[in-house]
C-alpha positions as a Python dict, from the first residue, in 0.01 Angstrom:
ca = {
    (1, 'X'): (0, 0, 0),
    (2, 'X'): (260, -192, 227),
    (3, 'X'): (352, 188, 296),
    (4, 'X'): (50, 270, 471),
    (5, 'X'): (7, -103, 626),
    (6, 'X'): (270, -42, 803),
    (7, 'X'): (171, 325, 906),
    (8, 'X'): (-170, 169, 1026),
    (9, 'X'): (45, -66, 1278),
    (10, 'X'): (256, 185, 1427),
    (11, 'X'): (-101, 391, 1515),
    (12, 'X'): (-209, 56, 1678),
    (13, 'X'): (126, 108, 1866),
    (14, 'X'): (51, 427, 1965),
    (15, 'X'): (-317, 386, 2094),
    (16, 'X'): (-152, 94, 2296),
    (17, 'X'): (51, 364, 2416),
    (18, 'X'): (-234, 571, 2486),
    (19, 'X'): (-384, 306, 2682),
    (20, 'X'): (-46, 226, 2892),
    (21, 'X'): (-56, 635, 2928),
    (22, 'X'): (-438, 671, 3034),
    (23, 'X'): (-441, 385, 3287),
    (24, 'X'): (-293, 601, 3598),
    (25, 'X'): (-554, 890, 3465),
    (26, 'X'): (-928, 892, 3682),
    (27, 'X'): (-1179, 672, 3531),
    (28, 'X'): (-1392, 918, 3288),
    (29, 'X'): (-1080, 1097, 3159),
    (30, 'X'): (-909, 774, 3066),
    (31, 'X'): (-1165, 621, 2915),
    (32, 'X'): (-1288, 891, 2700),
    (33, 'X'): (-883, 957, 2560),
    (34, 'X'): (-925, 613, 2487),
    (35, 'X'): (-1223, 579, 2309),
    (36, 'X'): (-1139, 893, 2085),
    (37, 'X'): (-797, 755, 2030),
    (38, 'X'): (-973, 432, 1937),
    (39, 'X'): (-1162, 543, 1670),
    (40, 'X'): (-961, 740, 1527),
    (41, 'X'): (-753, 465, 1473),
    (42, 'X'): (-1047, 277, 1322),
    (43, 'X'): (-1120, 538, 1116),
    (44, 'X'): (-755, 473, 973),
    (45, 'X'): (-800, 76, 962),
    (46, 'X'): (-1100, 124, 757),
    (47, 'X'): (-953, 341, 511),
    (48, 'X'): (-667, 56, 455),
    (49, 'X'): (-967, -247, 373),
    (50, 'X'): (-1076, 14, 162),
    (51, 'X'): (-764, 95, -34),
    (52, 'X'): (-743, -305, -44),
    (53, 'X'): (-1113, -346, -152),
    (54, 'X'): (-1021, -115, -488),
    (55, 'X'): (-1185, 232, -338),
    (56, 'X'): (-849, 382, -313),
    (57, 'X'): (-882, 731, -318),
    (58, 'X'): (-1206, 683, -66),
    (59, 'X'): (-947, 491, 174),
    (60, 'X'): (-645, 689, 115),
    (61, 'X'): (-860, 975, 251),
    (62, 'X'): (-958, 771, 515),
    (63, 'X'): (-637, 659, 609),
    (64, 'X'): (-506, 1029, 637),
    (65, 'X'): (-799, 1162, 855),
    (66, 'X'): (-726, 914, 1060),
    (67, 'X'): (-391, 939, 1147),
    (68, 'X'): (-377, 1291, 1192),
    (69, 'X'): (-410, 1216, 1560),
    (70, 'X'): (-77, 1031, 1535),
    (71, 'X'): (149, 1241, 1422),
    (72, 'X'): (451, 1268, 1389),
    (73, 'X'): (412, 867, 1347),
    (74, 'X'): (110, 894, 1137),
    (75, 'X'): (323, 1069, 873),
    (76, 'X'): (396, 741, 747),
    (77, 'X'): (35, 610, 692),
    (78, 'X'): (-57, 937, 537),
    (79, 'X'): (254, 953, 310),
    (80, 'X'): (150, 571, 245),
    (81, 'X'): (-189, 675, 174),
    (82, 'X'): (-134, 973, -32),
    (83, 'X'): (114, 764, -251),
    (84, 'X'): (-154, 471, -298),
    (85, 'X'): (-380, 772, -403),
    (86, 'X'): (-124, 901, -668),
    (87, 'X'): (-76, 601, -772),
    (88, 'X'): (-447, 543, -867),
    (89, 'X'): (-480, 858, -1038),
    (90, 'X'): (-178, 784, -1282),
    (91, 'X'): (-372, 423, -1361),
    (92, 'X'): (-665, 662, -1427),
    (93, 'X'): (-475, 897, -1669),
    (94, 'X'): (-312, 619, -1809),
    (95, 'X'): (-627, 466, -1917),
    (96, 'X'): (-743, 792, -2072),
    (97, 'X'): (-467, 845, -2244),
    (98, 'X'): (-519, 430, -2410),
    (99, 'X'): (-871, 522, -2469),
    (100, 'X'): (-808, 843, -2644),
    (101, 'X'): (-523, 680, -2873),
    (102, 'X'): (-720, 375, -2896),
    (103, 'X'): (-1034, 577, -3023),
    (104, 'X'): (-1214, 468, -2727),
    (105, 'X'): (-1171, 22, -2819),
    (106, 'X'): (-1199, -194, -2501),
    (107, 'X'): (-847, -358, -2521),
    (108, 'X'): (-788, -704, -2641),
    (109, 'X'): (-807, -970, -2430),
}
């Protein structure tokens, strides 16, 4: 997860960019580069309080749509992401493989 924290921040670095960038631009162009730009990146942030709520193949996803917009720097939230994501789906096999051995027993607390 710190993977893709750290992904999300250098987006937030680049839409500040994008803001240094769009200031000299006329009014209506600016501002709608900026807006896009901005939720785009939102679209990123909440795919991370996602992956940190437990819903991480839901924010992983998130998290990569997002920072498509950002590449090449948003290869590191989406290589973040899609780790988090493989991650979760080893716990999941994991579990299915306890439960199948385990003839399907909640385990001990």
């Amino acid at each position: 997860m710190w993977l893709a924290s750290i992904g999300v921040v250098l987006n937030l670095l680049a839409t500040l960019g994008v803001q240094a960038q769009t200031a000299d631009l006329p009014d209506s162009s600016g501002k709608m580069i900026l807006t896009i730009v901005v939720l785009v990146w939102a679209l990123s942030l909440l795919g991370l309080i996602l992956i940190a709520a437990g819903k991480k193949k839901a924010g992983g996803i998130l998290v990569i749509v997002g920072s498509i917009a950002f590449v090449p720097l948003g290869l590191v939230a989406m290589i973040g992401a899609r780790n988090v994501m493989k991650a979760a789906k080893d716990d999941l096999a994991e579990r299915r493989q306890l439960a199948s051995t385990d003839g399907g027993a909640p385990p001990a607390a």
